[in-house]
C-alpha positions as CSV (number, residue, x, y, z in Angstrom):
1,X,0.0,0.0,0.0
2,X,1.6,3.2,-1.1
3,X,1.2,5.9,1.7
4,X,0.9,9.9,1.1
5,X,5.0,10.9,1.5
6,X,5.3,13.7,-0.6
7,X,8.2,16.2,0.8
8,X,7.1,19.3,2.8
9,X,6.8,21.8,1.5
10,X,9.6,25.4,2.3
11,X,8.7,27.3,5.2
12,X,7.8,30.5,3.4
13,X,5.3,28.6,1.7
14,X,3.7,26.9,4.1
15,X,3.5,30.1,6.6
16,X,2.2,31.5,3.5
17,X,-0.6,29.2,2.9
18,X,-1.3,29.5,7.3
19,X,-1.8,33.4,6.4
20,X,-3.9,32.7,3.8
21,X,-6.2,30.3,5.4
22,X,-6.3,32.5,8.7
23,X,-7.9,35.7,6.4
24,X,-10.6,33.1,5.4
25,X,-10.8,31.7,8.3
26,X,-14.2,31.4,10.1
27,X,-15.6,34.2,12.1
28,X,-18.1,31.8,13.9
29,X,-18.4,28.5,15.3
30,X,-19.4,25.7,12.4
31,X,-22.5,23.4,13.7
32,X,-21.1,20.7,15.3
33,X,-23.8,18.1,14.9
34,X,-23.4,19.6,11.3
35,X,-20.1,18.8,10.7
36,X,-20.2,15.0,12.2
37,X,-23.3,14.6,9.8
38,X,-21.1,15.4,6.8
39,X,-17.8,14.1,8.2
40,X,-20.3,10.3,8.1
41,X,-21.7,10.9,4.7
42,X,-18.2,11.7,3.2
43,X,-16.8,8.8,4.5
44,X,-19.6,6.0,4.2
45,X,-17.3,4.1,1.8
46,X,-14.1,3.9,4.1
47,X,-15.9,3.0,7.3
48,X,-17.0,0.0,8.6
49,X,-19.8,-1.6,7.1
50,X,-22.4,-3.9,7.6
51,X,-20.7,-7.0,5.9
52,X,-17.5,-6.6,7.8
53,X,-19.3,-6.6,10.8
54,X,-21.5,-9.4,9.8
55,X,-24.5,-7.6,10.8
56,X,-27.0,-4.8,9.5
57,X,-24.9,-2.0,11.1
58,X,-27.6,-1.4,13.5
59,X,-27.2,-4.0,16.5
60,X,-28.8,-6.6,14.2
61,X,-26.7,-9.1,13.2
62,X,-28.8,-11.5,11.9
63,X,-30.3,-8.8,9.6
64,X,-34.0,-10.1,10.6
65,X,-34.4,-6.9,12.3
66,X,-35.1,-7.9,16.3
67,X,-31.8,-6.1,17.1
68,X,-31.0,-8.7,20.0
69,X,-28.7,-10.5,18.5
70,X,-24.9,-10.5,19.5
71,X,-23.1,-6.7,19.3
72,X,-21.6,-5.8,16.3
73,X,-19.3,-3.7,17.1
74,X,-15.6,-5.2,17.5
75,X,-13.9,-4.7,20.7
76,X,-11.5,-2.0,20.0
77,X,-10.0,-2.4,23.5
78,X,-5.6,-2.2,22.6
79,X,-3.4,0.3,21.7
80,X,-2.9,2.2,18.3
81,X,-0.7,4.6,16.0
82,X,-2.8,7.7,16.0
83,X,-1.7,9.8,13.2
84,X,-3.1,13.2,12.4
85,X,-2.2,15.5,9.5
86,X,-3.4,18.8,10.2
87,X,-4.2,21.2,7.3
88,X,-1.0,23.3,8.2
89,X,1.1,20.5,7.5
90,X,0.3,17.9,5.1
91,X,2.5,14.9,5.1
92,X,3.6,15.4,8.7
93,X,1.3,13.8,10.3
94,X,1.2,14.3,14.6
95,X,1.6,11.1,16.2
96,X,0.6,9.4,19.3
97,X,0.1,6.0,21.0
98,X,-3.6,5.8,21.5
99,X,-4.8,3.9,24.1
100,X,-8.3,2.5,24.1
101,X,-10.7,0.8,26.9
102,X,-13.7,-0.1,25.3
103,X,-17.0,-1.8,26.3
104,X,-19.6,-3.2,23.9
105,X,-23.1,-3.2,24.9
106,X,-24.9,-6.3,24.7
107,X,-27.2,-5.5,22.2
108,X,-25.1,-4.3,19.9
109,X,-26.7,-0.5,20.5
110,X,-22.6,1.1,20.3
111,X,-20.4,1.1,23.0
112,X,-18.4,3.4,25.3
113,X,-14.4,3.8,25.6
114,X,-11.9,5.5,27.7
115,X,-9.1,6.9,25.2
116,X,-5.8,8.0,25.9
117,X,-3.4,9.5,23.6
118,X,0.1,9.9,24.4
119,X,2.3,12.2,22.3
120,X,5.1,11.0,20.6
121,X,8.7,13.1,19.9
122,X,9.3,14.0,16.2
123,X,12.4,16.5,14.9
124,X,10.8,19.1,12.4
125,X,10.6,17.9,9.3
126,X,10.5,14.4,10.7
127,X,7.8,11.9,10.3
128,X,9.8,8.7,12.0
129,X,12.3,10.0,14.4
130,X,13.0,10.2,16.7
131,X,9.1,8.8,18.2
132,X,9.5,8.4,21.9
133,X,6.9,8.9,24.6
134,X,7.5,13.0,25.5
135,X,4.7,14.8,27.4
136,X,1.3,13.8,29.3
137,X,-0.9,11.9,27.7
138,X,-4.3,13.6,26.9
139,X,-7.2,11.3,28.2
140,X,-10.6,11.2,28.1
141,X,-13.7,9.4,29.7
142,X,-17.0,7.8,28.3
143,X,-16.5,8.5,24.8
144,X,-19.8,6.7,23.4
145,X,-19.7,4.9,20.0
146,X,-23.0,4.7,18.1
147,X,-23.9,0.9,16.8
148,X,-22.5,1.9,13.6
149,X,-19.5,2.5,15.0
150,X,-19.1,6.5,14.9
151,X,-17.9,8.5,17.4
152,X,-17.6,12.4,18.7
153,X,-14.9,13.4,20.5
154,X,-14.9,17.3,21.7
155,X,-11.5,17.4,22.9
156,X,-11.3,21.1,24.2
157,X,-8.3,23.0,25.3
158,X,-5.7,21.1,23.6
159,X,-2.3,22.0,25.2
160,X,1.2,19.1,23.3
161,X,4.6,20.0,23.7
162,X,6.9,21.5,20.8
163,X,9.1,18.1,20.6
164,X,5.8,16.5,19.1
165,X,5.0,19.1,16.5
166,X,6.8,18.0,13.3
167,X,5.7,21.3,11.5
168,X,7.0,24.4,13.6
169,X,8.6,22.4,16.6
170,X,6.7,25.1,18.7
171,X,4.3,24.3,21.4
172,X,0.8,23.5,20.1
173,X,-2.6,25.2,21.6
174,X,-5.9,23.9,20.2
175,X,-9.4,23.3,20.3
176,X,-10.3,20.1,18.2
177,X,-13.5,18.3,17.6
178,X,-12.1,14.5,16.3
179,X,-15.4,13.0,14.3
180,X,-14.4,8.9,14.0
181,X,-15.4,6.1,13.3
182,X,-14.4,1.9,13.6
183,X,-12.5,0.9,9.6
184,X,-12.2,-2.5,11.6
185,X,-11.0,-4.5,14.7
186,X,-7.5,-3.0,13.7
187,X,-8.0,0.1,12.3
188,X,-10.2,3.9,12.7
189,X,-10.3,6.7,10.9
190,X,-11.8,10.3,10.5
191,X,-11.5,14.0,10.4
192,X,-10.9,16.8,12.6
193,X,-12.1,20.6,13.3
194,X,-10.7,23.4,15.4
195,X,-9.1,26.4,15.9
196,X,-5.0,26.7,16.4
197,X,-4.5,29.0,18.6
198,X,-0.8,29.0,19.1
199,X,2.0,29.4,17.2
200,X,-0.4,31.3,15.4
201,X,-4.2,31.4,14.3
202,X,-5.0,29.0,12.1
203,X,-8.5,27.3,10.9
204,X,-7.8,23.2,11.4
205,X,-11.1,22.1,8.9
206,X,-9.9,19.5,6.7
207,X,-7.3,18.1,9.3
208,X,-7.6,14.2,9.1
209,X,-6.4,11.2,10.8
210,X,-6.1,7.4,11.1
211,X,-4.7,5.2,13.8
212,X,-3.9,1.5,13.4
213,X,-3.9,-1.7,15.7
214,X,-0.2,-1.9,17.8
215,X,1.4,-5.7,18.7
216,X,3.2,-3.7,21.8
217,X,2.6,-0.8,24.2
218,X,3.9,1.8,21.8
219,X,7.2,2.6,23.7
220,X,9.7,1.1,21.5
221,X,10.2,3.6,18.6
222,X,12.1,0.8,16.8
223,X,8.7,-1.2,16.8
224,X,6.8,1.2,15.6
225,X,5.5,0.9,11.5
226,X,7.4,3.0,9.1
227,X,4.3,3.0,7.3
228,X,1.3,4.0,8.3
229,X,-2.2,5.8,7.5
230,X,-3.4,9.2,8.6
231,X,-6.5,9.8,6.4
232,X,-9.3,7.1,5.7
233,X,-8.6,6.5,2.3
234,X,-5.2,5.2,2.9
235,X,-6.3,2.8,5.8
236,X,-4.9,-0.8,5.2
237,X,-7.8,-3.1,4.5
238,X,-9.6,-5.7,7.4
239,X,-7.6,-8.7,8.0
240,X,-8.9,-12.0,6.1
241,X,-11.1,-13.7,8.6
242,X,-9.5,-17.2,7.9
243,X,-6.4,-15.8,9.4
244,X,-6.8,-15.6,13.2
245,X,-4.7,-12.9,14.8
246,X,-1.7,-13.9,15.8
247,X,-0.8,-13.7,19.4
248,X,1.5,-11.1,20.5
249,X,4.4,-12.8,22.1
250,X,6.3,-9.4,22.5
251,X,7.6,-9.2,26.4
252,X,9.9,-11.5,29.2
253,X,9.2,-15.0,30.2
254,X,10.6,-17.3,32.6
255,X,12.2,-19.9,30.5
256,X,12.6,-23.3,31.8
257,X,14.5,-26.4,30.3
258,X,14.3,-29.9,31.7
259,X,17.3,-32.3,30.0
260,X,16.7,-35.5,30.2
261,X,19.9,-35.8,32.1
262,X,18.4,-33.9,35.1
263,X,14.5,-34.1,35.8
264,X,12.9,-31.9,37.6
265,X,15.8,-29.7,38.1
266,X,15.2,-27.3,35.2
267,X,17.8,-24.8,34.1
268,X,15.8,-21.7,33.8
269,X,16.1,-18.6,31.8
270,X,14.9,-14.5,31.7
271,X,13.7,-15.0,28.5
272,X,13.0,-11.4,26.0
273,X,11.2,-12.0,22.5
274,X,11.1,-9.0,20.3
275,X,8.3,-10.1,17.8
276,X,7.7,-8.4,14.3
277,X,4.4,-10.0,12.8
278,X,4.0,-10.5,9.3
279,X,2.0,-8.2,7.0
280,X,-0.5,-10.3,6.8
281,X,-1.1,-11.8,10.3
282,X,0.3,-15.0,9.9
283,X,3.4,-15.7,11.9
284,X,6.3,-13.4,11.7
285,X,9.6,-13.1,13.1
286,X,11.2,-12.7,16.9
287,X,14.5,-11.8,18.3
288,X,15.0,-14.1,21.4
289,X,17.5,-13.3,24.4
290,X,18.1,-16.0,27.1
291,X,19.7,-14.9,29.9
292,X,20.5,-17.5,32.4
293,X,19.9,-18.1,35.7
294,X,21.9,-18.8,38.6
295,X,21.0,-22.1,40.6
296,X,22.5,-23.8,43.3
297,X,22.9,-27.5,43.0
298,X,19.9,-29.7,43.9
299,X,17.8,-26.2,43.7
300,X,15.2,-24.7,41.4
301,X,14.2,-21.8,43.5
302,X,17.8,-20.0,45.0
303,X,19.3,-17.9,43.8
304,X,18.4,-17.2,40.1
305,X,19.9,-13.9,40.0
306,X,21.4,-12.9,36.5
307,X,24.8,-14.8,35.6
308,X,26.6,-14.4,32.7
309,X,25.8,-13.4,29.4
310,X,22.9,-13.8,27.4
311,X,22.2,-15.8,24.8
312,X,21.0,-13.9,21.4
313,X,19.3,-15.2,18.5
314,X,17.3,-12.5,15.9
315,X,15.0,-13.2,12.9
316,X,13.7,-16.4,13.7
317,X,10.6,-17.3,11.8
318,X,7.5,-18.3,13.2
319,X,5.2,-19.8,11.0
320,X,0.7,-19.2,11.1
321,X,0.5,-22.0,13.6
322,X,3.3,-20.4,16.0
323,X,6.1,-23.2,15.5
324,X,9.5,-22.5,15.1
325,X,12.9,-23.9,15.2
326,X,16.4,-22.3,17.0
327,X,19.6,-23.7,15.9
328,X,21.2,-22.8,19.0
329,X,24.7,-24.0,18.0
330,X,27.8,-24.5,20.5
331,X,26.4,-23.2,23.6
332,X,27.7,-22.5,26.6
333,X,26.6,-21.7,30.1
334,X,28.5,-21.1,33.7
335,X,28.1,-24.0,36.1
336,X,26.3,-21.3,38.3
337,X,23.4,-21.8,36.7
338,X,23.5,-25.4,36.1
339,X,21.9,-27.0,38.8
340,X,21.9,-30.7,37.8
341,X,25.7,-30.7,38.0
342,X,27.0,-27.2,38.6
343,X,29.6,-27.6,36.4
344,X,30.0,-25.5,33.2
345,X,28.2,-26.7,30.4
346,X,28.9,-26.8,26.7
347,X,26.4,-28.3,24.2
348,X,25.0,-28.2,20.4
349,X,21.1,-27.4,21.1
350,X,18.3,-27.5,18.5
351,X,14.8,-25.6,19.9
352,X,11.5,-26.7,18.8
353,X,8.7,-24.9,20.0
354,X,5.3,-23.6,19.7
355,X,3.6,-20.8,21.1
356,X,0.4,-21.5,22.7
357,X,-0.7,-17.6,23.6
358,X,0.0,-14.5,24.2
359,X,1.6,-15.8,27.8
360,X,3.0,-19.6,27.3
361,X,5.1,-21.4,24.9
362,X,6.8,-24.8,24.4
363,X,8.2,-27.1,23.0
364,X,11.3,-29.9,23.0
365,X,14.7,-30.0,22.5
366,X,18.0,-32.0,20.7
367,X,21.5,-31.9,20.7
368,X,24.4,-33.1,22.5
369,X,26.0,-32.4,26.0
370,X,29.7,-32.2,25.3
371,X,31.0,-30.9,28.8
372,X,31.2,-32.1,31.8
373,X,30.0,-35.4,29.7
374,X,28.9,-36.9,26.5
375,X,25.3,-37.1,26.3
376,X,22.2,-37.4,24.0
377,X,19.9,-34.8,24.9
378,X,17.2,-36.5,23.2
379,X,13.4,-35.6,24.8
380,X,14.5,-32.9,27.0
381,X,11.5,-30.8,27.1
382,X,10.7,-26.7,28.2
383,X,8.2,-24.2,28.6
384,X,7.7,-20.6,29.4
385,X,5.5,-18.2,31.2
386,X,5.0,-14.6,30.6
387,X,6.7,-12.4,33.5
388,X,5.4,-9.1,34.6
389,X,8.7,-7.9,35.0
390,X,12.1,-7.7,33.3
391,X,12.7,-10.9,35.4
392,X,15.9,-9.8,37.0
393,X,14.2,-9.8,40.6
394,X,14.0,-13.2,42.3
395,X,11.8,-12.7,44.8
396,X,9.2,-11.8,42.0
397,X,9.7,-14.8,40.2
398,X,7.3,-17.2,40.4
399,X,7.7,-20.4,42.6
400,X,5.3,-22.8,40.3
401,X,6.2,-22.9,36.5
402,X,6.2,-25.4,34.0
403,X,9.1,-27.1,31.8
404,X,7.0,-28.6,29.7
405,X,3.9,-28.6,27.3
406,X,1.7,-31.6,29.4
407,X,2.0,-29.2,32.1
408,X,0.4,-25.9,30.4
């Protein structure tokens, strides 16, 4: 999908241009209800319709008009890439990492969602860097969704620091009216009206935006998509319902490996996947970093403090069904956190796993202990749990885990 990128235009241009819209501007306030009106029949075609809801748009999804069937409207609950190009500066779009709480109504009659949109840092000029969290976020309460999936948001006051303006770099002042609505479960789009206020007086009408469906909390600007939408023409289409969304595996685990030379005395793991899905939904590709865990002999709970270096491997590829294979090669760990011999270990490992969720994966492993001994490796097994931290405090580790998939 080719995305608007055109290059900005000079700066005596485009001040030019904020001149020339501020003489035309509006003496008066335009009709809100007005505006949302036109803002839903412009954008009929882009929005989301009927069939991709697989309903009648109004609460009825059976189309035999009782209206009590299951809710339409897909849970938009997640976070999003909110981009909005304002009519001061076209192609550099504003960008934050929208936050969204949503709850459907049972009978499909809309829906109500806290939203919270968190500015991100861009140089002037810039539309990609340098896209780090900078600022408060703006947040608001209750917004209600209609069972068609339209929104009004009357955002007010609108106060965002000058490191998130890609246009001036100055601080922004606004009042902005954002009229939405639902593309689909990954994607919403729409228009926006207001007044800039500061740097200068400007009229906003014929701003637009579009935010897109995020596999991670936003705060990685190396995660973010290079490409992205910020009108609702350009939004990427629905994803095909055959494909089911792939989990997002991105986060720390506590990774633990049961040889068959040692039962029940797992080695164990701090285990970070960086996951980038594929275009299409299905599977994609993860960085993994193992960093061991010290573990006194005999023990599976003391110390497991960090020890030695991690282990990296990037681009592995995990397929639609969320196997994969790690050729591991020579590795080798400190007998600190080996706590079937506690001796330092050197072996050729081969991973096979799956990922069952979002939160747990498994699988088995191959390969051959070379030090202290010689030994087939043959049906050693492991599994891994999702952490809520960066699983370098032992006390917040858990006690219980599994090392294998019987015991997910």
């Amino acid at each position: 999908m080719v995305l608007p990128s055109s290059a900005p235009s000079s700066g005596f241009g485009r001040w030019a241009s904020a001149l020339a819209g501020l003489a035309l501007s509006l003496t008066a306030c335009p009709n809100p209800e007005a505006r949302f009106d036109e803002f839903l029949d412009r954008t009929e075609d882009e929005r989301m319709s009927a069939e991709e809801t697989g309903g009648d748009g109004d609460g009825d999804p059976t189309g035999d008009g009782d209206g009590d069937g299951p809710a339409t409207l897909p849970d938009m609950t997640g976070t999003f890439l909110f981009a909005l190009e304002t009519s001061l500066g076209p192609d550099l779009p504003l960008q934050f990492v929208t936050t969204i709480d949503m709850m459907v109504n049972e009978d499909g009659s809309g829906g109500t969602a806290d939203l919270s949109f968190q500015p991100l840092s861009l140089d002037q000029g810039e539309t990609l860097m340098p896209r780090e969290f900078v600022g408060e976020p703006l947040v608001y309460e209750g917004v209600e969704f209609d069972a068609d999936g339209n929104y009004e948001l009357d955002m007010g006051l609108v106060m965002v620091t000058g490191a998130a303006n890609p246009v001036t770099g100055s601080d922004i002042e606004a009042t902005l009216l954002v009229m939405g609505g639902i593309s689909h479960v990954n994607a919403l789009c729409g228009e926006i009206t207001g007044m800039l206020m500061s740097p200068l007086e400007f009229d906003l009408a014929g701003s637009s935006w579009a935010a897109i469906r995020l596999m991670d909390d936003g705060s990685d600007p190396g995660a973010l998509p290079t490409e992205f939408p910020y009108d609702c023409e350009n939004v990427p289409p629905p994803p095909d319902p055959e494909v089911p969304m792939f989990p997002d595996v991105n986060g720390t685990f506590l990774f633990a490996l049961e040889t068959s030379l040692g039962p029940d005395l797992p080695l164990q793991f701090a285990t970070t996947v960086s996951f980038t899905p594929a275009a299409d939904g299905a599977g994609g590709t993860a960085d993994f970093s193992f960093q061991p865990l010290s573990l006194d002999q005999g023990e599976t709970l003391v110390p497991r403090e960090y020890i030695g270096d991690p282990l990296v491997y990037e681009d592995i590829e995990i397929d639609a069904e969320g196997n994969y294979d790690i050729d591991m090669g020579l590795v080798m760990v400190a007998g600190a956190a080996n706590p079937v011999t506690g001796s330092d270990i050197e072996a050729t490992l081969v991973v096979h796993g799956e990922i069952r969720n979002m939160d747990q994966f498994c699988g088995e492993l191959e390969g051959e202990l070379i030090n202290p001994l010689q030994f087939d490796l043959s049906g050693s097994t492991f599994a891994a749990m999702r952490l809520a931290d960066d699983g370098s405090d032992p006390d917040a580790l858990p006690t219980e885990f599994p090392y294998k998939c019987s015991m997910l």
